[in-house]
C-alpha positions as CSV (number, residue, x, y, z in Angstrom):
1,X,0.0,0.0,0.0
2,X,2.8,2.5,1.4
3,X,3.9,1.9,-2.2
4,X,1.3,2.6,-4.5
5,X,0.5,6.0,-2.1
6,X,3.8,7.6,-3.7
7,X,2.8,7.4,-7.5
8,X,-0.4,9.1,-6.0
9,X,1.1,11.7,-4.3
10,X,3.5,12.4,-6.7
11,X,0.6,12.9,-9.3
12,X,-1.1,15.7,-7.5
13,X,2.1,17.3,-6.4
14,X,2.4,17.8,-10.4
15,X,-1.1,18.6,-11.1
16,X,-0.7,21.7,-8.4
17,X,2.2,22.6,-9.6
18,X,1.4,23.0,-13.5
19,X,-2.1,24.7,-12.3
20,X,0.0,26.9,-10.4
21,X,2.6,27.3,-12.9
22,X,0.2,28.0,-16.0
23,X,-1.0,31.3,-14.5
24,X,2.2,33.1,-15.0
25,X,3.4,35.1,-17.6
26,X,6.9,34.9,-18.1
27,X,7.3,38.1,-21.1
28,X,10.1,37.9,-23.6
29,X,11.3,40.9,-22.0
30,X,14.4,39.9,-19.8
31,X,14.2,42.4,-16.7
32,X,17.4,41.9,-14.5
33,X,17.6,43.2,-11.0
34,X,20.7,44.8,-10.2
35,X,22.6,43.1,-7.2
36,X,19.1,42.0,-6.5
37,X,16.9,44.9,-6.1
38,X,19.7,47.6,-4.7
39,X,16.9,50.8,-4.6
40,X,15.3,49.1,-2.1
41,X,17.2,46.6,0.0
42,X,20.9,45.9,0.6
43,X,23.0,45.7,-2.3
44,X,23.9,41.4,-3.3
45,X,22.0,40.1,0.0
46,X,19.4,37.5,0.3
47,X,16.5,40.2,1.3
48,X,17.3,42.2,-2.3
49,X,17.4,39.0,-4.3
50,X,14.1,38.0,-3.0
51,X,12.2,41.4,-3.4
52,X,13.6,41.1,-7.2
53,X,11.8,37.9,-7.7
54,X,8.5,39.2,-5.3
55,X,8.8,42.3,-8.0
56,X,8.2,40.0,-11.3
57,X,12.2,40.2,-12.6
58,X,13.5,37.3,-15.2
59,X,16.4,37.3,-14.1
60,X,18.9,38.1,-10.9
61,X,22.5,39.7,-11.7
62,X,24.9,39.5,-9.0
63,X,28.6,39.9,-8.7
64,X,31.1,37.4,-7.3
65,X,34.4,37.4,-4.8
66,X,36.6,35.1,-4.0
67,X,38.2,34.5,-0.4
68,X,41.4,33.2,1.2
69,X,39.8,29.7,1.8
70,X,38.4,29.6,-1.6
71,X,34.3,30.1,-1.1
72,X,32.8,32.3,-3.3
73,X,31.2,35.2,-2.0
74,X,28.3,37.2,-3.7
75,X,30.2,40.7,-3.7
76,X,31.0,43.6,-6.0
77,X,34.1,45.1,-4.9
78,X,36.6,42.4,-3.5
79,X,37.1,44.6,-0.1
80,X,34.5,45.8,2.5
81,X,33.3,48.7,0.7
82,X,33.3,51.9,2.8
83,X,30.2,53.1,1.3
84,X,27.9,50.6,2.6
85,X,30.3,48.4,5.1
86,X,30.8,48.7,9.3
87,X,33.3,46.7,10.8
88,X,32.7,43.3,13.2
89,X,32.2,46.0,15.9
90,X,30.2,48.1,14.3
91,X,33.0,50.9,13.3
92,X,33.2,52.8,10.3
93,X,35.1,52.1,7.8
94,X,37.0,54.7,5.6
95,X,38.2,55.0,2.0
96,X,41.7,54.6,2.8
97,X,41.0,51.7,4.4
98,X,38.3,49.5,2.6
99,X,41.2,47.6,0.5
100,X,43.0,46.9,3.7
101,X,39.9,44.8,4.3
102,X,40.6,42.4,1.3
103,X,38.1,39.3,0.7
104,X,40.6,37.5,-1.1
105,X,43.0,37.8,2.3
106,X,40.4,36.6,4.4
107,X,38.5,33.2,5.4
108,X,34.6,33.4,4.7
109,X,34.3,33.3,8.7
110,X,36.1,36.7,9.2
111,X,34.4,38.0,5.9
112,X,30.9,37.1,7.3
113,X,31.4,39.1,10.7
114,X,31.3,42.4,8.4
115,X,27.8,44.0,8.4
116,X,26.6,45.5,5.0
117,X,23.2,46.5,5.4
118,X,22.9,48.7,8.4
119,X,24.7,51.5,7.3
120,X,22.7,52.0,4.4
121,X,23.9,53.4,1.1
122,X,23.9,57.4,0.5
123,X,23.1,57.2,-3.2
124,X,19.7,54.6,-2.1
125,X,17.8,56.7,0.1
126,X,14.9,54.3,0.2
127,X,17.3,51.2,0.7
128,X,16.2,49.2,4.0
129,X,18.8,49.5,6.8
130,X,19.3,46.3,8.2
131,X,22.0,43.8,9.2
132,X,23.0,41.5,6.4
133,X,26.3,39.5,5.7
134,X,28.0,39.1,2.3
135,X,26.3,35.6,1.5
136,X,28.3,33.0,0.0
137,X,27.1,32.2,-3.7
138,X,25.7,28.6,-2.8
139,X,23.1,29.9,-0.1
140,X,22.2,32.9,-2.0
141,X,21.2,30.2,-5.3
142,X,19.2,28.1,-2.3
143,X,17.6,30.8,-0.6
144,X,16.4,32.0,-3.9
145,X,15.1,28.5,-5.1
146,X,13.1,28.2,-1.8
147,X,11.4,31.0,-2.8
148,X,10.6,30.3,-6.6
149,X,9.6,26.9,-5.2
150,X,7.2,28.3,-2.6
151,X,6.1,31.5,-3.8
152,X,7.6,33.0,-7.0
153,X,6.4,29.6,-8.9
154,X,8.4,30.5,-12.1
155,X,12.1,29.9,-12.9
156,X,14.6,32.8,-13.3
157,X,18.3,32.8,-15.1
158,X,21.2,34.3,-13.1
159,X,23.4,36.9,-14.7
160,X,26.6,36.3,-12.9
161,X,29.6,38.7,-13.0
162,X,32.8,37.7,-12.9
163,X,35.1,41.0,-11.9
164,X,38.2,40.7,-12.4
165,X,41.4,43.0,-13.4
166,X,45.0,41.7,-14.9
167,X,46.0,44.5,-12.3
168,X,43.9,42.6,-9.7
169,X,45.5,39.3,-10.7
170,X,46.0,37.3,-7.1
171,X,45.9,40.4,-5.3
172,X,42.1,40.9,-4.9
173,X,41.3,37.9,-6.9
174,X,43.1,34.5,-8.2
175,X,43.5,34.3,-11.9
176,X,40.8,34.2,-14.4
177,X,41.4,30.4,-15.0
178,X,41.2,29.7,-11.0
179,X,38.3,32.0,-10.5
180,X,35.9,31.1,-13.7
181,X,36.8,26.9,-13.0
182,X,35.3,27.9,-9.3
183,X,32.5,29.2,-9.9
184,X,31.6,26.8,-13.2
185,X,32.2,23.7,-10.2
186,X,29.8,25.4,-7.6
187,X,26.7,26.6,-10.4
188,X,27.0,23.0,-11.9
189,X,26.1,21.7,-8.7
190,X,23.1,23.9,-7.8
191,X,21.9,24.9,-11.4
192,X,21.0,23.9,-14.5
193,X,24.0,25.9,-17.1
194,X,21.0,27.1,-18.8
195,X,19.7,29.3,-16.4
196,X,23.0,31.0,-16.6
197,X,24.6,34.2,-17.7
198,X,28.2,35.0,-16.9
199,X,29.1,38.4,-17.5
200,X,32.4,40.3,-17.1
201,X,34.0,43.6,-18.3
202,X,37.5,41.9,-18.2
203,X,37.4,40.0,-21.3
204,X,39.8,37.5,-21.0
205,X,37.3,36.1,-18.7
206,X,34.7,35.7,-21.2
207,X,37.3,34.2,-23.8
208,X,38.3,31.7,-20.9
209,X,35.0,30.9,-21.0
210,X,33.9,30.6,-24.6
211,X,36.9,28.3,-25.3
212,X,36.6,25.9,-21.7
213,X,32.7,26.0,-21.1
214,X,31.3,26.9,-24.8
215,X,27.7,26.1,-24.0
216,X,27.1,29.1,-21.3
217,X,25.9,31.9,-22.3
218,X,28.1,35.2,-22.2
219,X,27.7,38.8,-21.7
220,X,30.1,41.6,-22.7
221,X,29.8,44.2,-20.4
222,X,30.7,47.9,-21.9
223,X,31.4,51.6,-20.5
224,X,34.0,52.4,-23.1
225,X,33.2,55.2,-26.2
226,X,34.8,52.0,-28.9
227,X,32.3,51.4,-31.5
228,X,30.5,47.6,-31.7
229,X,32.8,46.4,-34.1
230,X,35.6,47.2,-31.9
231,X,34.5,45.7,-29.1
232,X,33.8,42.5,-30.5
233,X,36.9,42.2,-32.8
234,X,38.9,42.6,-28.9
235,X,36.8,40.3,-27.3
236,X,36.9,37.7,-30.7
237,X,33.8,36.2,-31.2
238,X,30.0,36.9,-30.6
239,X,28.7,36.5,-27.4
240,X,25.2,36.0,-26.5
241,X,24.4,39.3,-25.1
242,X,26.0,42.6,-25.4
243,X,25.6,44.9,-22.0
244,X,26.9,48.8,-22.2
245,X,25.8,51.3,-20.1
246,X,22.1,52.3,-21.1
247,X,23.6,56.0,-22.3
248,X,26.0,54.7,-25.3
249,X,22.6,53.2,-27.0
250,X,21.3,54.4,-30.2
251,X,18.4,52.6,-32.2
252,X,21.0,51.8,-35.4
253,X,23.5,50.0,-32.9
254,X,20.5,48.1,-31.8
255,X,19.5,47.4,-35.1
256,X,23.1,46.6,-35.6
257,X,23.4,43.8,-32.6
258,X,20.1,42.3,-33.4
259,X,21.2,41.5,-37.1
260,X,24.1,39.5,-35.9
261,X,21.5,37.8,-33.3
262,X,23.8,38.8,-30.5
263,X,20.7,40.6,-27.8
264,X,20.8,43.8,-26.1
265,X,20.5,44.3,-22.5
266,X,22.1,47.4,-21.1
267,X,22.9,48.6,-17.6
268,X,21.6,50.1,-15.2
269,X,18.6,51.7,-16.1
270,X,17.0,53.2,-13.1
271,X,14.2,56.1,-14.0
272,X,11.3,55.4,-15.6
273,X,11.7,57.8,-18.4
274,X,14.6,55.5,-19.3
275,X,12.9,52.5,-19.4
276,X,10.9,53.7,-21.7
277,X,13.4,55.0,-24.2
278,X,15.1,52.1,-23.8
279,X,11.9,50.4,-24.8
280,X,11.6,52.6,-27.7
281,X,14.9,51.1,-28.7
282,X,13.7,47.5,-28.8
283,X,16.2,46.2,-26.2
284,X,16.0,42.6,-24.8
285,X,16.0,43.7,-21.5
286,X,17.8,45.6,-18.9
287,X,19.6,45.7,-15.4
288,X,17.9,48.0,-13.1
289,X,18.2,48.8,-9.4
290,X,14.5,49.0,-8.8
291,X,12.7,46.2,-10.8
292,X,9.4,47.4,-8.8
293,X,9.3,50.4,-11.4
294,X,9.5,48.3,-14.3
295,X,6.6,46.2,-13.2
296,X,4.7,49.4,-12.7
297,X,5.1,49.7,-16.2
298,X,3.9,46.4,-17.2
299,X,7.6,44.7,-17.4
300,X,8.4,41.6,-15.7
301,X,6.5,38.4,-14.8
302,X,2.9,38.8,-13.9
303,X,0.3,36.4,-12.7
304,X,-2.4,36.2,-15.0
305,X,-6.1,36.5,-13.5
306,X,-8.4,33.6,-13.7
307,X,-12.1,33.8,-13.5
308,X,-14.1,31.1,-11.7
309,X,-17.0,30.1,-14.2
């Protein structure tokens, strides 16, 4: 009998879940939110990444550290940044000093005793103030599973930077082989590679990447004034997605991008006026501190409603 019950089980665990599941309304539109949802919660912790997905985003960018003992940390500077960082005893910590406090000199345990939420961040007004750690990768990717699997109901990609420098080059960071192998081991165990994105200004990372772990997806990330072609003859081949900074857009190099099916998703577009030029532009998407304006607009995942007949 105990048996047979499982089958059973199983077959309404799947019927609830497509239900569920069939009232989204996952758009083509790929709205990323930026270290989570920075406007409104600490910048790469667990509370932003889940007020991202509560606010309909496709998918969840995030940048990466690596420390002494080798875990990877969701960060984006590889020091405790002065701007948004106390000390284990609650001190501040000044701009002379943040690189002192390097994550790639220090074990995960001493990294973990910094708070970066509290403070707040001056450039965030509306940012919650509240005690958070720098989470490791792994339990940021479980935390944020949990709550697809209990509440979001639909599946998102990660769009994970890599920052690294050659000046960095195992002083802040190890090399770009050490540090992409690392993070390729951890996501392999907690994620399917195609809900991946690894993105990175440094371009020998996404080279690295192309030539050791072809079938993930890329993303160049841009801030130079170099045209497209120029870009992509340096980096060698096409990637996936092409990322500048939302202001170096035009309609013709979108036009451009799209031709050579390589999509447009540029960063980080905060004000609503700009989502919707960027809309007018026919991007594929774009990284924004506060995904709960671009739902406002009518971007992002949103549950369809069902009438009862």
């Amino acid at each position: 009998m105990i048996a047979m019950r499982r089958p059973i089980i199983l077959f309404f665990l799947i019927a609830f879940t497509t239900q569920a599941l069939s009232q989204i309304y996952i758009p083509t539109f790929d709205l990323q939110g930026h270290r989570g949802a920075r406007g409104l919660f600490p910048e790469n912790a667990i509370p932003a990444f889940l007020s991202a997905l509560d606010s309909g985003v496709t998918t969840i960018e995030l940048d990466l550290a690596i420390t002494k003992d080798r875990q990877i940390v969701v960060s984006h500077e590889p020091w405790m940044s002065a701007d948004i960082c106390l000390q284990p005893d609650g001190s501040e910590i000044t701009e002379k000093q943040e690189r002192t406090f390097n994550i790639y000199e220090m074990d995960y345990e001493e990294v973990r005793k910094f708070d970066c939420g509290s403070k707040g961040n001056k450039d965030f007004p509306s940012q919650v103030k509240m005690p958070v750690s720098k989470p490791l990768l792994k339990d940021a990717i479980i935390a944020i599973e949990r709550h697809i699997r209990s509440r979001s109901l639909y599946e998102v990609d990660y769009n994970i930077e890599i920052k690294t420098s050659p000046s960095g080059d195992e002083k802040f960071h190890p090399t770009v082989e050490v540090f992409s192998d690392l993070v390729y081991n951890l996501i392999d165990q907690y994620l399917p590679l195609n809900r991946v994105v690894i993105q990175s200004f440094d371009f020998r990372v996404l080279k690295y990447w192309n030539e050791k772990y072809p079938t993930v997806r890329l993303s160049a990330l841009v801030e130079n004034l170099k045209s497209v072609d120029a870009n992509l003859e340096a980096l060698g081949f096409r990637p996936s997605i092409y990322s500048p900074h939302f202001k170096l857009l035009t309609r013709e190099k979108v036009d451009y991008l799209k031709k050579m099916k390589i999509r447009v998703i540029p960063w980080t577009v905060n004000e609503t006026a700009d989502m919707r030029r960027m809309l007018e532009l026919k991007v594929d998407g774009f990284i924004t501190d506060y995904p709960h304006r671009a739902a406002a607009i009518g971007l992002g995942v949103r549950k369809r409603r069902t009438t009862t007949r």
